[in-house]
C-alpha positions, 0 to 999 in steps of 0.5 A: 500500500501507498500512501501519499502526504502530499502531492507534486506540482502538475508536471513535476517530474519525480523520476529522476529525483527523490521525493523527498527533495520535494516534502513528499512524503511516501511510506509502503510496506515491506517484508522479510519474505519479500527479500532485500530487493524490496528494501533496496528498491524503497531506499531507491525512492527515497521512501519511508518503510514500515517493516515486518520481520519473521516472527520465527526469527526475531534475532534476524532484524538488524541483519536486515535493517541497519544497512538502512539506517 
């Protein structure tokens, strides 16, 4: 899911450019059955993550989140 702050000017072309450049604000959501993929892709486009670990191994979270932070 997608969930958009605020909007772009018409025309503005976000492309090429992170979002937040422009006070966008974007979060989606992202697993760790989805693969690091994902989290490479939303720290791409600049956008905010609200993440999901396996509950079966909890011990596994900073593995996948500090390269991100």
């Amino acid at each position: 899911m997608l969930h958009y702050f605020n909007n772009p000017a018409h025309g503005l072309n976000l492309s090429r450019q992170c979002m937040h450049w422009f006070g966008i604000k974007a979060a989606v959501s992202a697993a760790w059955r989805h693969g690091p993929e994902r989290l490479d892709w939303i720290e791409e486009n600049c956008m905010a993550c609200a993440f999901t670990p396996n509950p079966d191994r909890l011990d596994e979270i900073s593995m996948w989140l500090i390269p991100y932070i």
